[in-house]
mmCIF file of the N, C-alpha and C atoms, coordinates in Angstrom:
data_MODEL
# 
_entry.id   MODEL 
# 
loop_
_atom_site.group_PDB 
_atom_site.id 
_atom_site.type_symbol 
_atom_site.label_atom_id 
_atom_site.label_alt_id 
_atom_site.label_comp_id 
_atom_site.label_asym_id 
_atom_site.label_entity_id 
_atom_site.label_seq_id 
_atom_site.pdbx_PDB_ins_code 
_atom_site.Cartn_x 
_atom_site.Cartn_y 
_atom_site.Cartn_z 
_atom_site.occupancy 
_atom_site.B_iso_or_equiv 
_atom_site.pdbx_formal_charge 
_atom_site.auth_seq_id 
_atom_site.auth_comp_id 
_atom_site.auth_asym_id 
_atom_site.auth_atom_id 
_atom_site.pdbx_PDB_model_num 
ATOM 1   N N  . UNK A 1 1  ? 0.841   -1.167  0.000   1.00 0.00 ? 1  UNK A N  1 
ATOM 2   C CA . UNK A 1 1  ? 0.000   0.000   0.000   1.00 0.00 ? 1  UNK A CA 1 
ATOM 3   C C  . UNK A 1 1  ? 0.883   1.225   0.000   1.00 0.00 ? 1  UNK A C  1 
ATOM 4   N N  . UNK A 1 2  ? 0.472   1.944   -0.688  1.00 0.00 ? 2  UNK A N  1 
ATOM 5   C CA . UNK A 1 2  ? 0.941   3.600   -1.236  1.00 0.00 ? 2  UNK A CA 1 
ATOM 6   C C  . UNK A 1 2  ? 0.774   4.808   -1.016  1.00 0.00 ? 2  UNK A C  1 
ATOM 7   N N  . UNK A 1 3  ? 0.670   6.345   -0.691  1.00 0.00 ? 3  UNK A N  1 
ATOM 8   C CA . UNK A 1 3  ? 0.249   7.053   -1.248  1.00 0.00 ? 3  UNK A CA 1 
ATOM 9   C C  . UNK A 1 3  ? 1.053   7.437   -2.094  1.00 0.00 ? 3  UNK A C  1 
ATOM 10  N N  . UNK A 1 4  ? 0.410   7.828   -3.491  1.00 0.00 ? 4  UNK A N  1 
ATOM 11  C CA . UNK A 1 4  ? 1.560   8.396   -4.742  1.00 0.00 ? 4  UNK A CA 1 
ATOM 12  C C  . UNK A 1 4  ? 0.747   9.878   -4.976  1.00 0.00 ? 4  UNK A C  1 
ATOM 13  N N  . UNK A 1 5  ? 1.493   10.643  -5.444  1.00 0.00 ? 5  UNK A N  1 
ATOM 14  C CA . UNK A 1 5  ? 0.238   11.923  -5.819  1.00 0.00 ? 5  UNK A CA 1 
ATOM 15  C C  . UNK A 1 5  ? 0.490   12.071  -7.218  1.00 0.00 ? 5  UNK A C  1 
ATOM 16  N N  . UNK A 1 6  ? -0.035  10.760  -7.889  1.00 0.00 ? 6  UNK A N  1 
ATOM 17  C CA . UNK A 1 6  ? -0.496  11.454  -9.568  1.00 0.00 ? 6  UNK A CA 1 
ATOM 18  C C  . UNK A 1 6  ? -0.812  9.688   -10.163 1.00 0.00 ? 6  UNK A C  1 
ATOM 19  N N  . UNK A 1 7  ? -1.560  9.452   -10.638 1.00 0.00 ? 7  UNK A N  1 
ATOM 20  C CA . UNK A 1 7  ? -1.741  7.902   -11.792 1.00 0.00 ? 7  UNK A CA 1 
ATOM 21  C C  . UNK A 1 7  ? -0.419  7.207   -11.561 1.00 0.00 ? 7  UNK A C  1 
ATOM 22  N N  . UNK A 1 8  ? -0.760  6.288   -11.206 1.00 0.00 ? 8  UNK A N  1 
ATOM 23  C CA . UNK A 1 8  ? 0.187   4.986   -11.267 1.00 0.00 ? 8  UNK A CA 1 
ATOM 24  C C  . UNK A 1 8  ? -0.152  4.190   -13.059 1.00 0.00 ? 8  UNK A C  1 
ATOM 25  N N  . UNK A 1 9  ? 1.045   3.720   -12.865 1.00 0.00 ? 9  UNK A N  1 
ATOM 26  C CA . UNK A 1 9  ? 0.947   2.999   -14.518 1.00 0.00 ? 9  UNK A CA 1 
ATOM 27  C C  . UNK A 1 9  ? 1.393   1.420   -13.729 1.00 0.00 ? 9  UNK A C  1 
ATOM 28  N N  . UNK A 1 10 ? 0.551   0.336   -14.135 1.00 0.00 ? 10 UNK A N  1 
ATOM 29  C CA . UNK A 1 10 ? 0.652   -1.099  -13.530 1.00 0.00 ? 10 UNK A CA 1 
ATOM 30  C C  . UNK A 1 10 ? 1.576   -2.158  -14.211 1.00 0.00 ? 10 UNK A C  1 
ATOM 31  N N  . UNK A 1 11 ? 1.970   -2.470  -14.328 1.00 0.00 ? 11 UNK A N  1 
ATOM 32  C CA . UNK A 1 11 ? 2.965   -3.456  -15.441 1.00 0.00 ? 11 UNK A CA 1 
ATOM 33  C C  . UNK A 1 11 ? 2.684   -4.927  -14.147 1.00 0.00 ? 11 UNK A C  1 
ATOM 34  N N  . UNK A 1 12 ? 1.909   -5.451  -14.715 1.00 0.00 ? 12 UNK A N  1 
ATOM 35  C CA . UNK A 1 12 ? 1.614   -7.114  -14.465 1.00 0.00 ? 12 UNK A CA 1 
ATOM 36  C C  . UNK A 1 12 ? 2.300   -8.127  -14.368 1.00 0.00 ? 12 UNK A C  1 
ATOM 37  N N  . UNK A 1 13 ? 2.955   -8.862  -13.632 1.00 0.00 ? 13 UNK A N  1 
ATOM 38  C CA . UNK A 1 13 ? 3.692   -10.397 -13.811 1.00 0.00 ? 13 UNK A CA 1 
ATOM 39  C C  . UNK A 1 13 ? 2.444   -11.419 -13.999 1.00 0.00 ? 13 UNK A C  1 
ATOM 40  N N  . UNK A 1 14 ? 2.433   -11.658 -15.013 1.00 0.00 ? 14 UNK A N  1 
ATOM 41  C CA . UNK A 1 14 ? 0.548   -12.642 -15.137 1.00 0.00 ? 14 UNK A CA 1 
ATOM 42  C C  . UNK A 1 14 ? 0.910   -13.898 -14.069 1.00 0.00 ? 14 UNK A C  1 
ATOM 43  N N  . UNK A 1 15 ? 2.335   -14.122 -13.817 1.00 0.00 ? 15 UNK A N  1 
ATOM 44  C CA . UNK A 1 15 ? 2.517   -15.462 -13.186 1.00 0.00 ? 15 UNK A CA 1 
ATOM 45  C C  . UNK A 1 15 ? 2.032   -15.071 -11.956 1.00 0.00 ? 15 UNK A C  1 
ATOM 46  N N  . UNK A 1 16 ? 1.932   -14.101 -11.949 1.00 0.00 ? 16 UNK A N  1 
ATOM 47  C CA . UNK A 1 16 ? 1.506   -13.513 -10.118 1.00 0.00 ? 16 UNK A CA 1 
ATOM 48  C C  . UNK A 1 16 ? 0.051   -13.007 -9.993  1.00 0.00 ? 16 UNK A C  1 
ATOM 49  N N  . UNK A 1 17 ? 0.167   -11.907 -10.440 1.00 0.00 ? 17 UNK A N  1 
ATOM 50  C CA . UNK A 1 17 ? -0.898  -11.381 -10.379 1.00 0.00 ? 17 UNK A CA 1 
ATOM 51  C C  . UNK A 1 17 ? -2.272  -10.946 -11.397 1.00 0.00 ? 17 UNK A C  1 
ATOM 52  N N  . UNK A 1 18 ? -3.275  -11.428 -11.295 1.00 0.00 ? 18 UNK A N  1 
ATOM 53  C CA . UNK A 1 18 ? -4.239  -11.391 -12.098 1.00 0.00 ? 18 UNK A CA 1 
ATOM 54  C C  . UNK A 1 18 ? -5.034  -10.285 -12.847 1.00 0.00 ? 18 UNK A C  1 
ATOM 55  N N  . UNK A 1 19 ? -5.024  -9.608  -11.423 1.00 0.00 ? 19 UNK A N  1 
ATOM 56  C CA . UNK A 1 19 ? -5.487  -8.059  -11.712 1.00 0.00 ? 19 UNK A CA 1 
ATOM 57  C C  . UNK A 1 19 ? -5.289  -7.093  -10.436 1.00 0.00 ? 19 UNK A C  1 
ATOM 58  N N  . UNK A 1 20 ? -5.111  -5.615  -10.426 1.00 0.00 ? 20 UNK A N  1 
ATOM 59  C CA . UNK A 1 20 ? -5.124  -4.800  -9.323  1.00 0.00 ? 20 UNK A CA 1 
ATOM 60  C C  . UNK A 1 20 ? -6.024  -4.392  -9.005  1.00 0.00 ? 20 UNK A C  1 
ATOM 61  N N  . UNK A 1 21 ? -6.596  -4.473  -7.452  1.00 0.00 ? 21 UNK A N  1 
ATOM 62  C CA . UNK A 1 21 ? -7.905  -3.912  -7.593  1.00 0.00 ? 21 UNK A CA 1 
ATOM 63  C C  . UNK A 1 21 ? -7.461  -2.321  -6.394  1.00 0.00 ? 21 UNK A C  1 
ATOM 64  N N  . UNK A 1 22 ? -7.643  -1.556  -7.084  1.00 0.00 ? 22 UNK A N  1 
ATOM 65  C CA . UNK A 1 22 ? -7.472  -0.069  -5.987  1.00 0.00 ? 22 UNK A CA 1 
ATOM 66  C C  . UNK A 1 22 ? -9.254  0.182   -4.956  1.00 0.00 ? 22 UNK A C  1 
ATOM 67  N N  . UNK A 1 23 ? -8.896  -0.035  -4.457  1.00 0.00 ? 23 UNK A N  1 
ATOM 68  C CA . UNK A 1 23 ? -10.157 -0.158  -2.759  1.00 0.00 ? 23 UNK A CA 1 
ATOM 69  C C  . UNK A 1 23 ? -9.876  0.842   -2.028  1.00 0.00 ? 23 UNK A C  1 
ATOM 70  N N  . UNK A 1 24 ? -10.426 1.817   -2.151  1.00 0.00 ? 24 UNK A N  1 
ATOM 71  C CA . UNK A 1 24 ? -10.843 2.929   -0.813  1.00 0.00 ? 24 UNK A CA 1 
ATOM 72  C C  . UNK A 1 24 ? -10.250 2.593   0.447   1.00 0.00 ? 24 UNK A C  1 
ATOM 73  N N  . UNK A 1 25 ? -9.763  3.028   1.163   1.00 0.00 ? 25 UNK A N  1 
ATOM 74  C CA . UNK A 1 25 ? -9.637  3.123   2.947   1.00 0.00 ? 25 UNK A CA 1 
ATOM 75  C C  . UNK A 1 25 ? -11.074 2.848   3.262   1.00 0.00 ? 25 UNK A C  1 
ATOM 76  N N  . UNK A 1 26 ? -11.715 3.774   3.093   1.00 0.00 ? 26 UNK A N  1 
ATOM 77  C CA . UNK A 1 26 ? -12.783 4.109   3.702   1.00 0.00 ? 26 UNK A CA 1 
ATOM 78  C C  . UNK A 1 26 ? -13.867 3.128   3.449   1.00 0.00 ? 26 UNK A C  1 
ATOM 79  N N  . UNK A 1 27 ? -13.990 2.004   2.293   1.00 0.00 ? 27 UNK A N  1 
ATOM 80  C CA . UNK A 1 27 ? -14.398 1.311   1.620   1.00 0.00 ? 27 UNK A CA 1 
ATOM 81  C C  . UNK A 1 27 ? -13.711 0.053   2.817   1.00 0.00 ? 27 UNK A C  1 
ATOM 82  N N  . UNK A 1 28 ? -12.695 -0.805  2.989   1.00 0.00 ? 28 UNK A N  1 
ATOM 83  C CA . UNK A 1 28 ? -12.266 -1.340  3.790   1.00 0.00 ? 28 UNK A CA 1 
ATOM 84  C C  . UNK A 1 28 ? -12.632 -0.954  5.114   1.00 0.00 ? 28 UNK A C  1 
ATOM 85  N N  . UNK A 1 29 ? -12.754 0.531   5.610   1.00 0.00 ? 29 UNK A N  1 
ATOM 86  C CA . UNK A 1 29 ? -13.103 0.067   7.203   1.00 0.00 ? 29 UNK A CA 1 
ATOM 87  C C  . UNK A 1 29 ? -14.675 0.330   7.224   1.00 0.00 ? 29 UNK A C  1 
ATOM 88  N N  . UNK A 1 30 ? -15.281 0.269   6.718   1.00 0.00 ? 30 UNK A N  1 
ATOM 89  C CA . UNK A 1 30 ? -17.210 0.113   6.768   1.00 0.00 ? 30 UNK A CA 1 
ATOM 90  C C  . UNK A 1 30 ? -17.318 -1.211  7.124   1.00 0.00 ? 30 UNK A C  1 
ATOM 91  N N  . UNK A 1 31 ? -17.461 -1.655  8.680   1.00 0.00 ? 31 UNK A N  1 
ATOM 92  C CA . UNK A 1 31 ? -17.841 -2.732  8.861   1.00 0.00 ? 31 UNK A CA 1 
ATOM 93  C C  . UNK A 1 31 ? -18.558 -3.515  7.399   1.00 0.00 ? 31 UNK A C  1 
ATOM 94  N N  . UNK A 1 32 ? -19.490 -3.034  6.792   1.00 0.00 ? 32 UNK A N  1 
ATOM 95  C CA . UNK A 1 32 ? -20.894 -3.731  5.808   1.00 0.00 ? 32 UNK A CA 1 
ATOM 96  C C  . UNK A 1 32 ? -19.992 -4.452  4.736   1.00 0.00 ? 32 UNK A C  1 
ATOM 97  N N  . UNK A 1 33 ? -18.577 -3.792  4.407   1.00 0.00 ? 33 UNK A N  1 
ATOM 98  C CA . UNK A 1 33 ? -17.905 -4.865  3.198   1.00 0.00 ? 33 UNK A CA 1 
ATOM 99  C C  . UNK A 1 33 ? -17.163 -5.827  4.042   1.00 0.00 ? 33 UNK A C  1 
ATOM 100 N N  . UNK A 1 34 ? -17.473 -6.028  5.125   1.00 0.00 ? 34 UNK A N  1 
ATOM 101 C CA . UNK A 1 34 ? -16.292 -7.192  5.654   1.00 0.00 ? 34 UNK A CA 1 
ATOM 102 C C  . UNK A 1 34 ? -17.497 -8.284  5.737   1.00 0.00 ? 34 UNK A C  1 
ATOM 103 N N  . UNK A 1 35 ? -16.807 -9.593  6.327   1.00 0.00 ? 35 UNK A N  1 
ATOM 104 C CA . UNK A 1 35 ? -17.826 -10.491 6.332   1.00 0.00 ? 35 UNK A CA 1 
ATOM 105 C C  . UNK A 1 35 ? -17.130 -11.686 6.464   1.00 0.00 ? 35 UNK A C  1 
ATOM 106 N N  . UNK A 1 36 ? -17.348 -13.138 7.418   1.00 0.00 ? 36 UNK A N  1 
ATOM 107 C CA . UNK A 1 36 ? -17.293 -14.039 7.264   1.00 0.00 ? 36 UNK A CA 1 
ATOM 108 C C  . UNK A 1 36 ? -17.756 -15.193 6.279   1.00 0.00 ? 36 UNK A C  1 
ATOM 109 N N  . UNK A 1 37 ? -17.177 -16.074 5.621   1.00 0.00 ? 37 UNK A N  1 
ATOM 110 C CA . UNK A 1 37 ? -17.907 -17.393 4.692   1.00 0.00 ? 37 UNK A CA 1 
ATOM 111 C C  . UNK A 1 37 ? -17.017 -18.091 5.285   1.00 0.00 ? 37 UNK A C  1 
ATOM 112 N N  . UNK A 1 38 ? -18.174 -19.599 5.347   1.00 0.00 ? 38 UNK A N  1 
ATOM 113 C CA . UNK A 1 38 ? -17.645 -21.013 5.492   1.00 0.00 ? 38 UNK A CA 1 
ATOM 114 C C  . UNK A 1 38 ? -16.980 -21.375 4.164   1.00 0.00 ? 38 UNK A C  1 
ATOM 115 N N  . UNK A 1 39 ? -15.783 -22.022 4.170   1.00 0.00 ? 39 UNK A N  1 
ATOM 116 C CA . UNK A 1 39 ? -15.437 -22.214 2.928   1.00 0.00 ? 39 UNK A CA 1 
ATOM 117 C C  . UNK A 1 39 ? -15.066 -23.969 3.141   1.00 0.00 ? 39 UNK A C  1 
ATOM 118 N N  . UNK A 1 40 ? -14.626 -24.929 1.912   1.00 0.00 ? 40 UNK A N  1 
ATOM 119 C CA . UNK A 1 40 ? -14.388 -26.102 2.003   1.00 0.00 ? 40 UNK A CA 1 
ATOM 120 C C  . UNK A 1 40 ? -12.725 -25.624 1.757   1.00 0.00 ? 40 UNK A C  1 
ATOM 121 N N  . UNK A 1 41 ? -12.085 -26.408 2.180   1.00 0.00 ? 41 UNK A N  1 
ATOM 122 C CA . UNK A 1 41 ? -10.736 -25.685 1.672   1.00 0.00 ? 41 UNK A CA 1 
ATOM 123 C C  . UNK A 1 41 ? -9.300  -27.041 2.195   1.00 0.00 ? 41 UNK A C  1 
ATOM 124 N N  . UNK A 1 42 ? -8.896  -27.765 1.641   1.00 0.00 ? 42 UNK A N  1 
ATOM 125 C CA . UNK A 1 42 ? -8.148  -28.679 1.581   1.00 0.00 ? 42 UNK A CA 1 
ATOM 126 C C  . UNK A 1 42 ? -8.664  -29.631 2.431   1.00 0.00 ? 42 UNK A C  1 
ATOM 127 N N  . UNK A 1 43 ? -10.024 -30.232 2.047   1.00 0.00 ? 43 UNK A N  1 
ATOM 128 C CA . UNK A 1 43 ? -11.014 -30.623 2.464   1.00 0.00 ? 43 UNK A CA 1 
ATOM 129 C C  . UNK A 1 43 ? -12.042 -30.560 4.158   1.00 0.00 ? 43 UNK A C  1 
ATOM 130 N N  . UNK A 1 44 ? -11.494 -29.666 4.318   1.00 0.00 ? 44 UNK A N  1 
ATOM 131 C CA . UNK A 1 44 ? -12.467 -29.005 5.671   1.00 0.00 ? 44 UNK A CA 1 
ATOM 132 C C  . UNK A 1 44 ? -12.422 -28.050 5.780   1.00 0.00 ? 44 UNK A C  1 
ATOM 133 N N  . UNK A 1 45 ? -13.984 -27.369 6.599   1.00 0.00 ? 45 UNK A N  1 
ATOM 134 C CA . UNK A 1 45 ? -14.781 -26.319 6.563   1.00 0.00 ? 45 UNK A CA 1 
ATOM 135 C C  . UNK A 1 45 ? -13.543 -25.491 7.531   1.00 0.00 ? 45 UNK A C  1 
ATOM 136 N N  . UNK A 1 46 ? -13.801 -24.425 7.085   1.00 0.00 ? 46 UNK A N  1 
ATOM 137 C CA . UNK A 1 46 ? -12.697 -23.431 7.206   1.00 0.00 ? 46 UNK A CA 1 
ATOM 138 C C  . UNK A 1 46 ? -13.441 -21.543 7.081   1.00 0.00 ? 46 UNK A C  1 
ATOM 139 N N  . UNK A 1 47 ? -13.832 -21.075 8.689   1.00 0.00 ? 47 UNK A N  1 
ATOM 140 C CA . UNK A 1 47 ? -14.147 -19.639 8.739   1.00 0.00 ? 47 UNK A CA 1 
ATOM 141 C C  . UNK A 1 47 ? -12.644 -18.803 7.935   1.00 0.00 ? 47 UNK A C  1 
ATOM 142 N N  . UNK A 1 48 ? -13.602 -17.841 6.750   1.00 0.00 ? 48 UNK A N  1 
ATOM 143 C CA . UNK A 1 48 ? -12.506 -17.282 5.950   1.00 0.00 ? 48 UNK A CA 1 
ATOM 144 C C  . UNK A 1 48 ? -13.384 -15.557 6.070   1.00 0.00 ? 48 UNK A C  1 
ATOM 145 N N  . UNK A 1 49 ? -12.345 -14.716 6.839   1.00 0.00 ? 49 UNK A N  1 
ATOM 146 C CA . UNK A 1 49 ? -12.704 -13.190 6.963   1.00 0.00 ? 49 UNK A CA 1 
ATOM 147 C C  . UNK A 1 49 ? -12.123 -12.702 5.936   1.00 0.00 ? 49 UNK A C  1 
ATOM 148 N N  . UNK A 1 50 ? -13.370 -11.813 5.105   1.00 0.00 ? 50 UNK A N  1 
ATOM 149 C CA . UNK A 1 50 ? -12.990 -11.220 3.846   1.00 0.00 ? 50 UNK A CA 1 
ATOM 150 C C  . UNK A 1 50 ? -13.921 -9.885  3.900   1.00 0.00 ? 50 UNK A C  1 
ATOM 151 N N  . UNK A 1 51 ? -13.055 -9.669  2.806   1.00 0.00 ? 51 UNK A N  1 
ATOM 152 C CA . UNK A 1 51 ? -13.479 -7.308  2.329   1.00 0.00 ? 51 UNK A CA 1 
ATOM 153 C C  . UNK A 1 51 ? -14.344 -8.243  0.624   1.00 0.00 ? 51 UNK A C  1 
ATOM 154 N N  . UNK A 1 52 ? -15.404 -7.606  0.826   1.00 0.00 ? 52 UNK A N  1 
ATOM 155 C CA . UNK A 1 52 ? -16.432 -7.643  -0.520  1.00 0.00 ? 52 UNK A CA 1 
ATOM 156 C C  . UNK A 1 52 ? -15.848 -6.036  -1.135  1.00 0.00 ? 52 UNK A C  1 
ATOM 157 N N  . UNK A 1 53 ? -15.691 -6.090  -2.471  1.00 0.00 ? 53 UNK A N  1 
ATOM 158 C CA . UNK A 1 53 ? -15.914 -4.283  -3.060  1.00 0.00 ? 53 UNK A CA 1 
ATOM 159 C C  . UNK A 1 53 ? -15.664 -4.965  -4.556  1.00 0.00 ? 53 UNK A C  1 
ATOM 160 N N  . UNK A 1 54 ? -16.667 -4.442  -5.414  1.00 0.00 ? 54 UNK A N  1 
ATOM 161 C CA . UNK A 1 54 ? -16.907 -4.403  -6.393  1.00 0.00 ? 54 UNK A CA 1 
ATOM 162 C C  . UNK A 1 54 ? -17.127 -6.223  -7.531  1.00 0.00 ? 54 UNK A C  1 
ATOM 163 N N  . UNK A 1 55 ? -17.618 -6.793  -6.312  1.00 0.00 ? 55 UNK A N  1 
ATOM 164 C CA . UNK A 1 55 ? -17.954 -8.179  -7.323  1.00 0.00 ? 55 UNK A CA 1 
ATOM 165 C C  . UNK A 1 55 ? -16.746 -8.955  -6.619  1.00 0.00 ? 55 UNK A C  1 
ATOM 166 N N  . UNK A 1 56 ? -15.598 -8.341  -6.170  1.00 0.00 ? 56 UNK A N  1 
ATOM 167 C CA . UNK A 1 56 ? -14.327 -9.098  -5.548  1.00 0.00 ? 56 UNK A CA 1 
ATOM 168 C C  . UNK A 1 56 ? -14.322 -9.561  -4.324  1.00 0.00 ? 56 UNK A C  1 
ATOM 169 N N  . UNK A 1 57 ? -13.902 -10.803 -3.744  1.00 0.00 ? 57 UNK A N  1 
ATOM 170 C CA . UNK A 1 57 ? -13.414 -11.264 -2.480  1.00 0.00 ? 57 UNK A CA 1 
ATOM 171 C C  . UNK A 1 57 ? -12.062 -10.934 -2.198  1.00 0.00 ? 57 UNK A C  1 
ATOM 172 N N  . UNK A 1 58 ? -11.680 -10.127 -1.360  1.00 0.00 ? 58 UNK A N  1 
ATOM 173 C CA . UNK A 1 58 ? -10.492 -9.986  -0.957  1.00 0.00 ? 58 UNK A CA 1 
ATOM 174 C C  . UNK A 1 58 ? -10.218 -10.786 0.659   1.00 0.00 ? 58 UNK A C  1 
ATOM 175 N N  . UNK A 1 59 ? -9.415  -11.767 0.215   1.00 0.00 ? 59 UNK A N  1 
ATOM 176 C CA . UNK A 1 59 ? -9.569  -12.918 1.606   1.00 0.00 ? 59 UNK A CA 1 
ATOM 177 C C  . UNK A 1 59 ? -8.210  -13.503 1.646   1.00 0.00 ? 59 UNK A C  1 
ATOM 178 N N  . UNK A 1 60 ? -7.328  -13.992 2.547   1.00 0.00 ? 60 UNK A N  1 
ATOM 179 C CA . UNK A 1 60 ? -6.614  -14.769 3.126   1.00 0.00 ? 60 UNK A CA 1 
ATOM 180 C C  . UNK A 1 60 ? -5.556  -13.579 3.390   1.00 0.00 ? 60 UNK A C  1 
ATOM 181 N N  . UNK A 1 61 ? -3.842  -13.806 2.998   1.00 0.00 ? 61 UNK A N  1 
ATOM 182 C CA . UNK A 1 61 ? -2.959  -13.029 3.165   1.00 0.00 ? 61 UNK A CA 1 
ATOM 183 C C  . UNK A 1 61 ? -3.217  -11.483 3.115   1.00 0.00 ? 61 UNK A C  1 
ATOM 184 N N  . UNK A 1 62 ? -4.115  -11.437 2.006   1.00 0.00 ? 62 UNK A N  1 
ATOM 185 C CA . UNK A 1 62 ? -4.191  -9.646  1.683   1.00 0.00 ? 62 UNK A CA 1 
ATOM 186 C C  . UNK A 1 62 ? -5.033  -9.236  2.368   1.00 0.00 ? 62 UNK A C  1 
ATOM 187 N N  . UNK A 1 63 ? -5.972  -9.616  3.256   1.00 0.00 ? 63 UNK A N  1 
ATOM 188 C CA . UNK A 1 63 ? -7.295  -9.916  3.873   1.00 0.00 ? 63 UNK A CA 1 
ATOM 189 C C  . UNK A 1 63 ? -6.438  -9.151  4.961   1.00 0.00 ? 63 UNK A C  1 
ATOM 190 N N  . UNK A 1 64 ? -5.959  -10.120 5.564   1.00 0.00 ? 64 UNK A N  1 
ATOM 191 C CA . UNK A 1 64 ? -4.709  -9.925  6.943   1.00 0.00 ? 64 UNK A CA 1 
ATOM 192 C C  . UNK A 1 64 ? -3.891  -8.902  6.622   1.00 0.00 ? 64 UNK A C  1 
ATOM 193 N N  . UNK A 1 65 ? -2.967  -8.245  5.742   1.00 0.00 ? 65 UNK A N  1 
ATOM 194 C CA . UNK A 1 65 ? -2.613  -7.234  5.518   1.00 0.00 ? 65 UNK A CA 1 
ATOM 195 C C  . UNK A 1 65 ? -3.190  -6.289  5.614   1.00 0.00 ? 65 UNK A C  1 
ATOM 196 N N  . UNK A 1 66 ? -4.192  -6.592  4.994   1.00 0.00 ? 66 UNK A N  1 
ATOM 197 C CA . UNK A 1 66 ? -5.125  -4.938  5.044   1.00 0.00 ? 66 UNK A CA 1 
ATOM 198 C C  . UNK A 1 66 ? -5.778  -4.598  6.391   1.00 0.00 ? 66 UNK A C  1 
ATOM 199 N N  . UNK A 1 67 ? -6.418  -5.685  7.194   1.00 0.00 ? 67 UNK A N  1 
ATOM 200 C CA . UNK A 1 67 ? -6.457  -5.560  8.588   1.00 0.00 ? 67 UNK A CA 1 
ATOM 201 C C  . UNK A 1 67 ? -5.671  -4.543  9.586   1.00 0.00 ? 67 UNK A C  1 
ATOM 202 N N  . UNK A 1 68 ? -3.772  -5.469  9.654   1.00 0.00 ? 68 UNK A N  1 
ATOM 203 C CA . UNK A 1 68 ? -3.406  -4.752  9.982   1.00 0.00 ? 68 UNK A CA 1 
ATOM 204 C C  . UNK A 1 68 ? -3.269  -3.202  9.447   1.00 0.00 ? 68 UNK A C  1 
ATOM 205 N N  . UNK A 1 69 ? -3.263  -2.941  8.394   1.00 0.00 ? 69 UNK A N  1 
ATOM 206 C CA . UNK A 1 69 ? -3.223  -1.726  7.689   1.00 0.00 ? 69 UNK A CA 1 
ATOM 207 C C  . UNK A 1 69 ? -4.216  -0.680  8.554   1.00 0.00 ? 69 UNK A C  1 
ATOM 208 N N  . UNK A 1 70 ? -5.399  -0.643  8.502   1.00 0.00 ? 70 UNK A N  1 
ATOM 209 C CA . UNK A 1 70 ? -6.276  -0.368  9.261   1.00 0.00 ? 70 UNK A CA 1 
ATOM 210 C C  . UNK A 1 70 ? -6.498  -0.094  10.863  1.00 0.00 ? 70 UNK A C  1 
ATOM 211 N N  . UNK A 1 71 ? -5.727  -1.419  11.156  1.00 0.00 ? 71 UNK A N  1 
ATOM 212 C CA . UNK A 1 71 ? -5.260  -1.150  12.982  1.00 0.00 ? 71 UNK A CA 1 
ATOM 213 C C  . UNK A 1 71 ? -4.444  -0.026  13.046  1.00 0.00 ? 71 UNK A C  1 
ATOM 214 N N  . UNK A 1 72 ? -3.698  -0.180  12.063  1.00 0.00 ? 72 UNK A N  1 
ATOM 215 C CA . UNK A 1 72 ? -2.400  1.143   12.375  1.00 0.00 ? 72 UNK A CA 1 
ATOM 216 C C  . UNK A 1 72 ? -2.535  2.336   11.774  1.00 0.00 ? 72 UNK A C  1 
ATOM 217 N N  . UNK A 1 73 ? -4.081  2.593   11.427  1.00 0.00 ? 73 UNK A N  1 
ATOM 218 C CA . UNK A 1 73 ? -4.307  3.635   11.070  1.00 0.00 ? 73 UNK A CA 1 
ATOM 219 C C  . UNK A 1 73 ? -5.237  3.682   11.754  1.00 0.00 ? 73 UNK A C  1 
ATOM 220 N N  . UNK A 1 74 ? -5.496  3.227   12.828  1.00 0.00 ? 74 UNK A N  1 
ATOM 221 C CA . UNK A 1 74 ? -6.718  3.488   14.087  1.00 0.00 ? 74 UNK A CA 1 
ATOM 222 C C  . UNK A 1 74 ? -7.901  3.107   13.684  1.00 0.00 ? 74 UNK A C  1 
ATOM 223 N N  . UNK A 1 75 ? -8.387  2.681   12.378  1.00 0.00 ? 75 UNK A N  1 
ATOM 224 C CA . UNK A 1 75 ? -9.555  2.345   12.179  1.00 0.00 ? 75 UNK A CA 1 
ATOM 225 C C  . UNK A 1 75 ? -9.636  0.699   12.156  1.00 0.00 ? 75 UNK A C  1 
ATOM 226 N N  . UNK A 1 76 ? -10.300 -0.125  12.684  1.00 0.00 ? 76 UNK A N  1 
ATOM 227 C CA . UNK A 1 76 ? -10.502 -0.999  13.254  1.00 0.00 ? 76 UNK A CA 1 
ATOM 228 C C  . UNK A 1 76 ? -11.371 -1.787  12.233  1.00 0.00 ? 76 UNK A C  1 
ATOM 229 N N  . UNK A 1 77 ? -11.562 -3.189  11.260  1.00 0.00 ? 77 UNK A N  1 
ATOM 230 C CA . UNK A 1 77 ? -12.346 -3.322  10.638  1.00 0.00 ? 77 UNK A CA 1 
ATOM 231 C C  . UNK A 1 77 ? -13.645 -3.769  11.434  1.00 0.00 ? 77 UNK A C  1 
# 
C-alpha cells in the first residue's frame, strides 16, 4: 500500500498477479464490506474473513494485511 500523488501505470507479472484492484480506505473500514464465509478448503470447513468491493473477495494473506493496515491507522475493521 501507497500514497503516490499522480496515476500509477501497472505493469503485471501474469505469473503472479491477475489483476489490481485499488479499494478505498474508507471502503475497507465500513464494517458492511467485511464479512465471514464457510469455505471447504483442503477438504475441511474453514471460517474465511474477507473485504467484498466491487464483485471481488479480498480474503486470506491480503485480507490480513489490510487488517493490519487499518489497525495502524486506528480504524478498526
Amino acid at each position: 500500500m501507497a500514497f503516490v500523488p499522480g496515476p500509477l501505470e501497472f505493469h503485471l507479472q501474469p505469473d503472479e498477479v491477475a489483476e489490481v484492484i485499488e479499494v478505498p480506505v474508507d471502503h475497507l473500514a465500513d464494517p458492511a464490506n467485511t464479512r465471514r464465509e464457510t469455505w471447504v478448503l483442503g477438504g475441511r470447513d474453514v471460517e474465511v474473513p474477507l473485504y467484498e468491493f466491487e464483485g471481488h473477495k479480498i480474503w486470506g494473506a491480503t485480507a490480513m494485511v489490510l487488517a493490519e493496515f487499518l489497525a495502524l491507522l486506528g480504524r478498526p475493521e
